[in-house]
N, C-alpha and C positions, 0 to 999 in steps of 0.2 A: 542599494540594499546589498549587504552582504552577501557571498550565497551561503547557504547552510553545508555544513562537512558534513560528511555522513561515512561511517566507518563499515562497512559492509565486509565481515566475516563468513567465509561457505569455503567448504570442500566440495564433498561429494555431490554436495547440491547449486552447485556456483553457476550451471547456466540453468537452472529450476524454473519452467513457469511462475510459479509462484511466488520465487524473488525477481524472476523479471519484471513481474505486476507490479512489487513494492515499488521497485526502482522506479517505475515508471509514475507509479503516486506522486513519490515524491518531485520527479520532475515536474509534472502537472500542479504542485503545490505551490511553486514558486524556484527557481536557480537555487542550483546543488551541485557540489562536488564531492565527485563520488572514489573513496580507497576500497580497492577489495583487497584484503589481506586474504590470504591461502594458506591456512597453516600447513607444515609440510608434516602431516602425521602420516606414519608407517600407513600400508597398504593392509588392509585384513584379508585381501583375498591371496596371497604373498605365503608362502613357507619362509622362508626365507628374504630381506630387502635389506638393504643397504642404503645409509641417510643417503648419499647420492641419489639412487632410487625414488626415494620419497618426494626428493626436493625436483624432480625431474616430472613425475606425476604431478606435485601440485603447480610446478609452472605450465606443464599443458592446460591444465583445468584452467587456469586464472589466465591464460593467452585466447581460449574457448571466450569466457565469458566475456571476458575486456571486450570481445567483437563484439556480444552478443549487446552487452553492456551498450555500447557505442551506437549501436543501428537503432537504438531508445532514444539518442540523443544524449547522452549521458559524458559529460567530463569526468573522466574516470582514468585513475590508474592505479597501479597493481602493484603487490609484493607478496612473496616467499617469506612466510615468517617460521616461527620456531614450530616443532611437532605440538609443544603447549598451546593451547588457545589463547591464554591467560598470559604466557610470556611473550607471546606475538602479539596480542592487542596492546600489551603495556610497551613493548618495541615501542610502535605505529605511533603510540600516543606522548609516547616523550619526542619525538620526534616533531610531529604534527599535532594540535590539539585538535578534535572532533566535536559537534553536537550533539549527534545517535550517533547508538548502535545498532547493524541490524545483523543479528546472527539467523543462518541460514542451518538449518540440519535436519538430518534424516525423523522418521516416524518414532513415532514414543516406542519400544520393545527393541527396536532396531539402532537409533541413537545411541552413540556411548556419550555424545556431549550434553544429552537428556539424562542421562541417567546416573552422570557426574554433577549434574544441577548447574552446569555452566551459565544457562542465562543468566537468573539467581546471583550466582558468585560473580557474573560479571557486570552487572548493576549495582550492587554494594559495592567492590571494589572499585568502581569508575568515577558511580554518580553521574552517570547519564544514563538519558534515557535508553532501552534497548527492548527491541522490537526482536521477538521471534517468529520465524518462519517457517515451516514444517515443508519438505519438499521432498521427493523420490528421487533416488540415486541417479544423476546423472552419468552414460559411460563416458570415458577418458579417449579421446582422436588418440 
């Protein structure tokens, strides 16, 4: 049996309980290999940042979770995509094709990826399935 892709999308929420548990779902389901893309979007708590900056925070986050990821059991590896959600998952996916999706993000009022309608847009755009996640801000080692 093949194992199923699974495109795992989070920033701020990338080592989340609560994507932990999915991930762990899906291991429980059946063999899966797992991408976490990190998009590298600007820092809100930042006056000022610089793409370096950005791209330097989402590789912390996505070096965090890949452990976190791994002590699941999880074949998992990682990348740094664009500040877009939307140009980084289409990176990942001309690259690699996926099964799900599962995006990761913060609380509805707090969310800008909620409140851009990203799941939404990135379902219609994919045509895969995509599993959203709701998790509180992880900080950044």
């Amino acid at each position: 049996m093949e194992p199923r892709r699974v495109l795992v999308v989070a920033n701020q929420t990338a080592c989340g309980d609560e994507l932990l548990e999915a991930v762990r779902a899906r291991i429980v389901a059946g063999p899966c290999e797992f991408t976490l893309l990190v998009p590298a979007t600007h820092p809100h708590d930042h006056a000022t940042w610089t793409e370096g900056e950005a791209r330097a925070i989402a590789r912390r986050r996505m070096d965090a979770a890949i452990v976190r990821f791994s002590q699941l059991g999880a074949d998992v590896d990682g990348v740094v995509g664009d500040a877009s959600p939307i140009r980084a998952i289409d990176d990942v996916l001309i690259e690699n094709p996926h099964d799900e999706i599962i995006l990761s993000t913060l609380p509805p009022g707090v969310s800008r990826w909620l409140r851009l309608d990203l799941p939404q847009r990135v379902g219609q755009r994919f045509a895969l399935p995509v599993t959203t996640i709701i998790s509180e801000r992880q900080p950044v080692a």
